[in-house]
C-alpha positions in Angstrom: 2.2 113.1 -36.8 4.2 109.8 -37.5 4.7 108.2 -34.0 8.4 107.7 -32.3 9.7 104.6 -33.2 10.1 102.5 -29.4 13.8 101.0 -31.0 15.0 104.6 -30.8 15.3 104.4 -26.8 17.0 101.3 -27.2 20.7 100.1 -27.6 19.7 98.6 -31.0 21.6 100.0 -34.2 19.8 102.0 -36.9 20.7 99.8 -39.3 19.6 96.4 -37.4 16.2 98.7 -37.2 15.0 95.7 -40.4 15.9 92.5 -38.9 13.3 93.6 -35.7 10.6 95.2 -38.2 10.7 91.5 -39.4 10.6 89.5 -36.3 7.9 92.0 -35.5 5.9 91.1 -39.1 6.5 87.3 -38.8 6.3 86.9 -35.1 2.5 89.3 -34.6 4.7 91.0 -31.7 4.8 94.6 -31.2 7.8 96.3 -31.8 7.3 98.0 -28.2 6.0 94.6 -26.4 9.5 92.9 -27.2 11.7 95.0 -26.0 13.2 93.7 -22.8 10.9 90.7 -22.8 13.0 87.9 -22.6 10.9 84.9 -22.5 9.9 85.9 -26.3 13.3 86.7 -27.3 14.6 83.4 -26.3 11.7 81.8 -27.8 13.0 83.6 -31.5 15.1 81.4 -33.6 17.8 83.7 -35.3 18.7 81.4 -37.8 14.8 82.4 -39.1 16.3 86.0 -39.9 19.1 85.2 -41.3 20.0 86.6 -45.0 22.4 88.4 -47.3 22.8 91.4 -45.1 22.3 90.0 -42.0 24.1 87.0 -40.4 23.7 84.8 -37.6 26.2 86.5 -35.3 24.6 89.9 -36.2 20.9 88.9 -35.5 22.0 87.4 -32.6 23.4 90.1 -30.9 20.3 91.9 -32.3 18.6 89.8 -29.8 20.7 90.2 -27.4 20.8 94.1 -27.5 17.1 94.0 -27.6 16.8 92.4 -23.9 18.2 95.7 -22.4 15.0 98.1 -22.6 15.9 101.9 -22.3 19.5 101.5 -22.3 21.5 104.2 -23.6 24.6 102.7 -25.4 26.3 106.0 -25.2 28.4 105.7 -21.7 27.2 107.7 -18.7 28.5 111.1 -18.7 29.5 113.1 -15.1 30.1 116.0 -14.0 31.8 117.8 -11.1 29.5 120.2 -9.2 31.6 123.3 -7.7 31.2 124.8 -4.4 29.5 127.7 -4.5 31.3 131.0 -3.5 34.6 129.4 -4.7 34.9 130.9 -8.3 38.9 132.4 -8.1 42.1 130.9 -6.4 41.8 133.3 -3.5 39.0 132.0 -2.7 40.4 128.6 -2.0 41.5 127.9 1.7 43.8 124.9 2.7 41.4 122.3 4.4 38.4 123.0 2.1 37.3 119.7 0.8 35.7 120.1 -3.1 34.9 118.2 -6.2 36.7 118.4 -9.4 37.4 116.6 -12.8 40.7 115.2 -13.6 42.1 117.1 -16.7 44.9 115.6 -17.4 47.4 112.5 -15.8 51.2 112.8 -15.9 53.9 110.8 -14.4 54.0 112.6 -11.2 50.3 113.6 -10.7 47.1 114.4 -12.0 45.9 117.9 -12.5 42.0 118.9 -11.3 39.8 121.3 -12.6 37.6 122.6 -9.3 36.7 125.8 -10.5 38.5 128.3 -10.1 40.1 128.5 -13.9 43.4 127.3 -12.3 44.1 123.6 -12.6 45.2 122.2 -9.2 47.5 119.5 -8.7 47.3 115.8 -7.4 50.8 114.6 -6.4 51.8 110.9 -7.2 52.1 110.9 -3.5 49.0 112.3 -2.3 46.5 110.1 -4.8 45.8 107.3 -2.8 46.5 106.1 0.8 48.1 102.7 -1.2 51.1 103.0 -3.0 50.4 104.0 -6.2 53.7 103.8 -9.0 52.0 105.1 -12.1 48.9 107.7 -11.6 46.9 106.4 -14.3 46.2 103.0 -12.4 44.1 105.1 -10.4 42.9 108.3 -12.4 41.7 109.2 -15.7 41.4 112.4 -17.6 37.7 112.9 -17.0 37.0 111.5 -13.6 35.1 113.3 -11.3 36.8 113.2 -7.9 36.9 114.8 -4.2 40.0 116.2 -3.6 41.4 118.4 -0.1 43.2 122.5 -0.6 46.6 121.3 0.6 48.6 124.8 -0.1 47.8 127.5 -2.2 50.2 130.1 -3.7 49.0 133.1 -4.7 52.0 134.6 -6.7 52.5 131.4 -8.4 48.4 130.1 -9.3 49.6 127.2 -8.1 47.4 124.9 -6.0 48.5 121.7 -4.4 45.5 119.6 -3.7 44.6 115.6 -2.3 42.6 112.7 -3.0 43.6 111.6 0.7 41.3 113.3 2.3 42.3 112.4 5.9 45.9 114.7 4.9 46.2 118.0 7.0 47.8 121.4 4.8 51.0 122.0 6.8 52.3 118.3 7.6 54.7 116.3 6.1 52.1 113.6 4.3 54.0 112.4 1.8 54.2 108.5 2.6 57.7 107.2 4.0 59.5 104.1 2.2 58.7 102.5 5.4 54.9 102.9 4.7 55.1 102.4 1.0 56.1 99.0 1.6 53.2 98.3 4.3 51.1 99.8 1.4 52.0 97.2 -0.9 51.8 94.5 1.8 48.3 95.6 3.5 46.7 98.3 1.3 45.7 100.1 4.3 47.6 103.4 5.3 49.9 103.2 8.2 49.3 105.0 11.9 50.9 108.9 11.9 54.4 109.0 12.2 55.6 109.2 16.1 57.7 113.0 16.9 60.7 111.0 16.6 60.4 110.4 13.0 59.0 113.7 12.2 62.0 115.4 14.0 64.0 113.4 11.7 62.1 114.6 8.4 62.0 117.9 9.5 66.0 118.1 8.7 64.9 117.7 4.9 61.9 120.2 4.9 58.1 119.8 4.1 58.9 116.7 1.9 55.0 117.1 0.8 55.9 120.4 -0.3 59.0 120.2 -2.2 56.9 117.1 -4.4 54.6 120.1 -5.3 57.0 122.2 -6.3 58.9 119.6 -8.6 55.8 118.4 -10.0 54.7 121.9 -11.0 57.9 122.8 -12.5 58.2 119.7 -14.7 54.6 120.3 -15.5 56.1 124.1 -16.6 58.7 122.6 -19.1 56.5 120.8 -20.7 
C-alpha cells in the first residue's frame, strides 16, 4: 500500500508537489522532516530550484507555504448549533437567546436562519449597540451569530430578532438620534431612556416595532 504523501496535509499546491520532491532529492531531507521546520527552510536557496516551470517568486512562496505544517488552506468553516426543542416558530418565545447563521444582508437588516425553517429578521437598528449605517459593515451572509426572540407573529411567520442582546421584547429599543450620535462619538450604548422620553415616544408607537414591520414588507416586494 503506497504511503500518504506528508505535502497532502499541507498548504502546498499539487502542482508545486516537484519543486519540494527536489529540494527533498538534493537537500537528503525528508519530505515530512521539512515541513514547518524553519531553520532548514531558510537555510534553502530558491534560486537553486529555479527553472522553466518554476520561478523565483513561485519557489519562494513554495517555501514560504511550506513553514505552516498542517494548515488547511481551505478557510474554516462554522456552523450554528440550534437549541434543542426549538424546531417550529411556535416554539420561539420573546426573550429566548439562540444561535443562528446570517442568510442573507439587505439595506435594512439581515435575515437569520435559527431553526425553525422561518428566517428571522435583524433590524438595521437592532444589529449593534454602535451606530451602524450599512448592515454589511458588521454582518455577512454566512456568519454564525447569537441573536434575542424580540416579537414573534404567528399569522404572519414573521420573527423579529437582535444581536443586542441586552434589548427587552416589548420596549421601544430602537436607538434615538440623540444616541446615534453618542454612538458615533463613544461607541458605547447610551444609559435607558428616563419616563420622560419614553412618554414622549410612546405618542409614535413601538418605534422598534414599526422598523420590523417595514423591513419585512420591503423584504416582501422584493
Amino acid at each position: 500500500m503506497k504511503g500518504k504523501n506528508p505535502l497532502d496535509s499541507s498548504s502546498v499546491h499539487p502542482e508545486a508537489y516537484p519543486v519540494v520532491q527536489r529540494i527533498a532529492k538534493q537537500t537528503g531531507k525528508a519530505v515530512d522532516a521539512m515541513i514547518g521546520n524553519h531553520d532548514f527552510l531558510r537555510s534553502v536557496n530558491a534560486n537553486d530550484y529555479v527553472d522553466d516551470t518554476f520561478g523565483l517568486p513561485t519557489v519562494t512562496d513554495i517555501l514560504a507555504e511550506l513553514t505552516k505544517p498542517g494548515r488547511d488552506p481551505r478557510p474554516e468553516f462554522k456552523t450554528a448549533t440550534f437549541a434543542d426543542g426549538v424546531n417550529e416558530v411556535k416554539d420561539l418565545i420573546p426573550g429566548m437567546v439562540l444561535e443562528g447563521v446570517i442568510t442573507n444582508v439587505t439595506n435594512f437588516g439581515a435575515f437569520v436562519d435559527v431553526g425553525v425553517h422561518q428566517d428571522g429578521l435583524v433590524h438595521i437598528s437592532a444589529l449593534s449597540d454602535k451606530f451602524v449605517s450599512d448592515p454589511r459593515e458588521v454582518v455577512k451572509a454566512g456568519d454564525v451569530v447569537k441573536v434575542k426572540v424580540m416579537e414573534v407573529d404567528l399569522g404572519r411567520k414573521r420573527i423579529a430578532l437582535s444581536m443586542r442582546l441586552n434589548d427587552q421584547p416589548g420596549e421601544n429599543n430602537k436607538p434615538t438620534r440623540q444616541n446615534r450620535q453618542e454612538n458615533r462619538n463613544t461607541g458605547n450604548r447610551s444609559a435607558p431612556q428616563h419616563n420622560k422620553q419614553r412618554g414622549q415616544n410612546n405618542a409614535s408607537g413601538n418605534a422598534m416595532g414599526g422598523a420590523f414591520a417595514d423591513a419585512f414588507a420591503k423584504a416582501k416586494r422584493k
